[in-house]
C-alpha positions as CSV (number, residue, x, y, z in Angstrom):
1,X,-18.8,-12.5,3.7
2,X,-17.8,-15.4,1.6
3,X,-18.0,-14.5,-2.4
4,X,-18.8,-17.0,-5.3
5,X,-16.0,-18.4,-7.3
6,X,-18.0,-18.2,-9.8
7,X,-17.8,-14.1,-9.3
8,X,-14.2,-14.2,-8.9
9,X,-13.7,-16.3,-12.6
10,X,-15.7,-14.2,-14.2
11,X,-13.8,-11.3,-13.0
12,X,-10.5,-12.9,-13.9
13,X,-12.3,-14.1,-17.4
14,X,-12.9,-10.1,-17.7
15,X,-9.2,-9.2,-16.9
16,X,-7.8,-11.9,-19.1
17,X,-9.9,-10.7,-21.9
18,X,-8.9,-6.8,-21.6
19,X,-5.1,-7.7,-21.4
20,X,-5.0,-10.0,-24.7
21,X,-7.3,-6.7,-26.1
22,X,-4.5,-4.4,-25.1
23,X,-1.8,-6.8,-26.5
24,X,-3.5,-7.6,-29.8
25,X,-4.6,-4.4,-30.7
26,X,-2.5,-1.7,-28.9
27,X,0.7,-0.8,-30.7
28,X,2.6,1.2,-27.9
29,X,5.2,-0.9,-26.3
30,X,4.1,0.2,-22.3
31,X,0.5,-0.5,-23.5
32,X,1.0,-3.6,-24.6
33,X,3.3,-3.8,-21.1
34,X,0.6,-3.3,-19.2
35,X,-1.3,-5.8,-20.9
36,X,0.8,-8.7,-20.4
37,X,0.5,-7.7,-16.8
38,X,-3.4,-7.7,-16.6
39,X,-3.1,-11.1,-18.2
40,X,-0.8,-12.7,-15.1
41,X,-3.2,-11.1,-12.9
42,X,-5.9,-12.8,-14.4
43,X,-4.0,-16.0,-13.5
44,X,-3.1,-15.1,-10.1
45,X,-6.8,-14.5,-9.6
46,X,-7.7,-18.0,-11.1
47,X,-5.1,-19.9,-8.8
48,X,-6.3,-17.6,-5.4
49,X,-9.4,-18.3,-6.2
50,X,-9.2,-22.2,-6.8
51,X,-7.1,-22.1,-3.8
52,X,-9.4,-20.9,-1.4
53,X,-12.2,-23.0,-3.2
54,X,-10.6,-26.3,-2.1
55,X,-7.8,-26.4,1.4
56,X,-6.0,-28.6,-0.1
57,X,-4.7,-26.3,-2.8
58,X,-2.3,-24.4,-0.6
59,X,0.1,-24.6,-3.4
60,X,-2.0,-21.9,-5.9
61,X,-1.4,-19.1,-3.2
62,X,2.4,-19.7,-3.3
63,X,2.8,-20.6,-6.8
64,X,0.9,-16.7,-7.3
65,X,3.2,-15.5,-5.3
66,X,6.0,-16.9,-7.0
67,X,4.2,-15.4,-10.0
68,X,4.1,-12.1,-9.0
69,X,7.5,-11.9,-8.3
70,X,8.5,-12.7,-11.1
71,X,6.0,-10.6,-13.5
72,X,8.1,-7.5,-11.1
73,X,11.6,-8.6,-13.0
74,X,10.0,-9.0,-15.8
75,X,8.4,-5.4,-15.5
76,X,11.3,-4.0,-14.9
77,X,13.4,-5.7,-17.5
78,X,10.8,-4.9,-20.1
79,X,10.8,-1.1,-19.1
80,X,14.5,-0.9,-19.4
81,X,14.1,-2.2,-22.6
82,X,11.4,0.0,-24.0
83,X,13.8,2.9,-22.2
84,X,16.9,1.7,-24.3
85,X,14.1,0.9,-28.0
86,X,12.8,4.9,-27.1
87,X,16.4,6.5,-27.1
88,X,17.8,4.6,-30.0
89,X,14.6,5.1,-32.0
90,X,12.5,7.7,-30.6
91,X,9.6,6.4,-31.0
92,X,7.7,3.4,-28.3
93,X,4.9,2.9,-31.0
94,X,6.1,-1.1,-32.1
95,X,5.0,-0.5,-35.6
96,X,7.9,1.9,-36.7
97,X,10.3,0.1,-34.6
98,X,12.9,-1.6,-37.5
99,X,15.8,-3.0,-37.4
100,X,17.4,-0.6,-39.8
101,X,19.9,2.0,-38.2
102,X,18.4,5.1,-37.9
């Protein structure tokens, strides 16, 4: 069963769009997290897609490969932080984060 690219951007136009919702309007750090991630997905998508559109693009499955590995560091980097921002401030909500001491 072979499925439109045309389906498969407007899915990724549908993910894009809900991550930059989460990250423009959310104010919780692992909201906004998550967002960020729904957003490289929705790139992934775009380059798996165009890759399987055309042979010749080989390179988009790798280079979304190479992105997912990286969004994982960056995951887990940006949880440790958000760990380390909650126990110094008790709070994950990024609008009463400061950098006053507490």
């Amino acid at each position: 069963m072979h499925i439109p690219i045309e389906h498969i951007l407007l899915l990724s136009a549908v993910l894009f769009s809900i991550g930059v919702l989460a990250v423009i309007t959310k104010r919780h750090a692992v909201v906004v997290l998550m967002g960020i991630e729904l957003i490289f997905n929705a790139a992934n998508l775009n380059l798996v897609a165009f890759s399987r559109h055309d042979p010749q693009l080989l390179q988009g499955q790798l280079f979304s490969l190479f992105v997912i590995v990286v969004a994982a560091a960056e995951a887990a980097v940006a949880l440790a932080i958000v760990l380390r921002v909650y126990q110094h401030f008790k709070t994950a909500n990024l609008n009463e984060i400061s950098t006053t001491e507490k």
